[in-house]
C-alpha positions in Angstrom: 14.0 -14.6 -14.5 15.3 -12.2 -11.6 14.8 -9.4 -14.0 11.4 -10.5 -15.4 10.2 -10.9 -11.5 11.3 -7.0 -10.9 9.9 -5.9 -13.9 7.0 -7.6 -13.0 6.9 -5.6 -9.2 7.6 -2.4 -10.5 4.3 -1.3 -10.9 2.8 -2.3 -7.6 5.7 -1.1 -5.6 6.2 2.4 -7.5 2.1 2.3 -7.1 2.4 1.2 -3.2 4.7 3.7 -2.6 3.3 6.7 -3.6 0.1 6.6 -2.0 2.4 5.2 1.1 4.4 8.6 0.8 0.9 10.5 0.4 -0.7 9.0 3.5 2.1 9.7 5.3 2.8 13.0 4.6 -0.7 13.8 5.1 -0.4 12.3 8.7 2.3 13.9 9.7 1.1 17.9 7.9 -2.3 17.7 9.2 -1.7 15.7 13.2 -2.7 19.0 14.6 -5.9 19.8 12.6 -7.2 16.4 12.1 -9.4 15.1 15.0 -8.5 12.1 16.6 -10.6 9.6 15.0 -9.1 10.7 11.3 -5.9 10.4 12.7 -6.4 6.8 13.9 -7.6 6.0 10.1 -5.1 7.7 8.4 -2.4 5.4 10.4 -4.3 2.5 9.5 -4.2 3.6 6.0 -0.4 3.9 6.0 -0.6 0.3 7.7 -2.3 -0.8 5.1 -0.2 0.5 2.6 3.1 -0.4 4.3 2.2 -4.4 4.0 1.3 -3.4 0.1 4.6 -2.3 -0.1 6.0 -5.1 1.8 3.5 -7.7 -0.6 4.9 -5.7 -3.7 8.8 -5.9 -2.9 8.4 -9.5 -1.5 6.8 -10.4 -5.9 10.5 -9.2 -6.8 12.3 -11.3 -4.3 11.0 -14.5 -4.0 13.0 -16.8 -5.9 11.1 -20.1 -5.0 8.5 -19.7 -7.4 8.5 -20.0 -11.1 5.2 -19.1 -12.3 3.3 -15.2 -11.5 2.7 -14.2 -8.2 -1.4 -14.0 -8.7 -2.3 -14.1 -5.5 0.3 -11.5 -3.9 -0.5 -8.9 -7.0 -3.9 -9.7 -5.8 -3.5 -8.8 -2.2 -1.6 -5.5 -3.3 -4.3 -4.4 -5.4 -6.8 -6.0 -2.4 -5.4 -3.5 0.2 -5.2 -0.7 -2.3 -8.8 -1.3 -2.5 -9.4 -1.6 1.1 -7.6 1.9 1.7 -9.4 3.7 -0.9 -12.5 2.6 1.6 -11.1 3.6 4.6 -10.3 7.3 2.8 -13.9 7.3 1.7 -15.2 6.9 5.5 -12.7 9.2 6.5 -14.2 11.7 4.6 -17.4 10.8 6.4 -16.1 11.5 9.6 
C-alpha cells in the first residue's frame, strides 16, 4: 500500500514542484525589475505552492488512512488553481 500511496503522489508533487521551482526562480531573476507589488505576489505564489508541495508529499506519507486522499488531492489542485489567479492579477498590475 506504501507503494500505491506514492504512486498515487507522484503526479501532484512532480506537478507542485515545478511550478514551485518556476515561481521561484522567477523571484529571485527578476527582484530587481519587478516592482514591489509583483514581488509581494510572486512570494505569495511560491507560498502557495510550497503548502501544495507540502499537501502533495504529506498523500505519500500518511499511513493512517486506507482509502484515497480526496480531499488533500483536492487542496493541491485547489491552490494550484488559486496561484494560476494570483499570476493572472499579477499580470494586471
Amino acid at each position: 500500500m506504501i507503494l500505491g500511496r506514492w504512486r498515487l503522489a507522484m503526479p501532484f508533487i512532480v506537478f507542485s514542484l515545478l511550478l514551485l521551482a518556476a515561481s521561484a526562480g522567477g523571484l529571485w531573476l527578476y527582484w530587481d525589475l519587478d516592482s514591489p507589488i509583483r514581488r509581494a505576489l510572486t512570494a505569495f505564489m511560491c507560498l502557495m505552492l510550497g503548502l501544495a508541495v507540502y499537501v502533495s508529499f504529506s498523500i505519500a506519507l500518511d499511513r493512517k488512512s486506507d482509502g484515497i486522499p480526496w480531499w488533500r488531492m483536492g487542496v493541491v489542485v485547489l491552490f494550484i488553481a488559486l496561484t494560476t489567479g494570483v499570476a493572472w492579477v499579477r499580470t494586471m498590475v
